[in-house]
C-alpha positions as CSV (number, residue, x, y, z in Angstrom):
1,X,-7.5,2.8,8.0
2,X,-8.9,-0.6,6.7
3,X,-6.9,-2.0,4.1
4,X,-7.7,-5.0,1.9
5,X,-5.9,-6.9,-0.6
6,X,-6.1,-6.1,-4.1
7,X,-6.4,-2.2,-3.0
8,X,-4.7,0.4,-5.2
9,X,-2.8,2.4,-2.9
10,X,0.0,5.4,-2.8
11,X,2.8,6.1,-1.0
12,X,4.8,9.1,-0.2
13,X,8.9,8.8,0.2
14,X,9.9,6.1,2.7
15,X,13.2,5.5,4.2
16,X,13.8,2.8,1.6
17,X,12.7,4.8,-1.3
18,X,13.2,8.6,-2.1
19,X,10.2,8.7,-4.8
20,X,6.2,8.4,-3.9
21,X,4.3,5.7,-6.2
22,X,1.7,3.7,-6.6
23,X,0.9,-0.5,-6.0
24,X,-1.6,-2.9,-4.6
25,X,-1.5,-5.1,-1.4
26,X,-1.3,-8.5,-1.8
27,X,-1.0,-9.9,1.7
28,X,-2.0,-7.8,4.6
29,X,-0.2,-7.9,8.1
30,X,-1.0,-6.3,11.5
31,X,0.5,-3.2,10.9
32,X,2.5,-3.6,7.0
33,X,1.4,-4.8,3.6
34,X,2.7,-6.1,0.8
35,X,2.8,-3.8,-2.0
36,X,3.1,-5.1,-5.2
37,X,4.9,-1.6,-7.1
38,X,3.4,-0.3,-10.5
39,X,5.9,-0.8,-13.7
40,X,7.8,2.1,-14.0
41,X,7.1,3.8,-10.6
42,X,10.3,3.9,-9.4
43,X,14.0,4.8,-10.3
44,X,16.2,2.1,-11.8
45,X,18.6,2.5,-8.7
46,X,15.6,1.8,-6.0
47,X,14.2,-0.8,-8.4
48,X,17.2,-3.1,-8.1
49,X,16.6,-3.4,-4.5
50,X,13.6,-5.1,-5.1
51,X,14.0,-7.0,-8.5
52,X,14.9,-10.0,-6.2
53,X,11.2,-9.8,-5.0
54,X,9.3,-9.5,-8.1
55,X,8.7,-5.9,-7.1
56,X,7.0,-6.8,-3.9
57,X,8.0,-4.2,-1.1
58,X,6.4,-4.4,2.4
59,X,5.2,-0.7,3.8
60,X,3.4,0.2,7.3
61,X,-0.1,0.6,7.1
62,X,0.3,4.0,8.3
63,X,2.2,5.4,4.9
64,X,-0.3,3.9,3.0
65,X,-3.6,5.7,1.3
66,X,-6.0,4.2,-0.8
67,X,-6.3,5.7,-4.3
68,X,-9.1,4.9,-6.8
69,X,-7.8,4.1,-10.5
70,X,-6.9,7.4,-11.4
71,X,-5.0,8.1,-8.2
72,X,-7.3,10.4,-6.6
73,X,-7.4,10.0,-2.3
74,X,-10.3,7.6,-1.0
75,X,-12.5,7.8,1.9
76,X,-11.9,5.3,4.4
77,X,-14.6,2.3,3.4
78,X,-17.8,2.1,6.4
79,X,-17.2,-0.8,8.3
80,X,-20.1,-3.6,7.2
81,X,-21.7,-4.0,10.6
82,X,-21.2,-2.2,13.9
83,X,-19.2,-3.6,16.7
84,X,-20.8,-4.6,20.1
85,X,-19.5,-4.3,23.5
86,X,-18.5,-7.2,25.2
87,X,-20.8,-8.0,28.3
């Protein structure tokens, strides 16, 4: 999936948290990005494990989908231009 920063995204339950929500990557990696979490999207309890990062929480690529601004699933973005094979 390509991801960018400053996507709205979803996620279902992870091992770290037991409720799905909602946030926007602010720093992509390889194969993670840095979720910034949505006010209120998760319980007080899971919360406090990431108050010390201003609500930052970093999740693999893989649990990730893009949402538009109502939540609804997104098609993968077209690539801008095609890759060419290497000679």
């Amino acid at each position: 999936m390509a991801l960018h920063e400053n996507d709205r995204v979803f996620c279902e339950k992870t091992e770290l948290f037991s409720n799905s929500f909602y946030g926007t990557i602010t720093k992509m990696y390889e194969h993670s990005a840095i979720v910034k979490v949505e006010p209120n999207q998760l319980s007080k309890k899971e919360t406090d494990k990431i108050d010390s990062f201003g609500d930052l929480v970093v999740i693999r690529q893989a649990e990730l989908q893009l949402v538009d601004a109502e939540g609804h699933p997104m098609d993968e973005p077209e690539e801008d231009e095609p890759l060419e094979a290497a000679e």
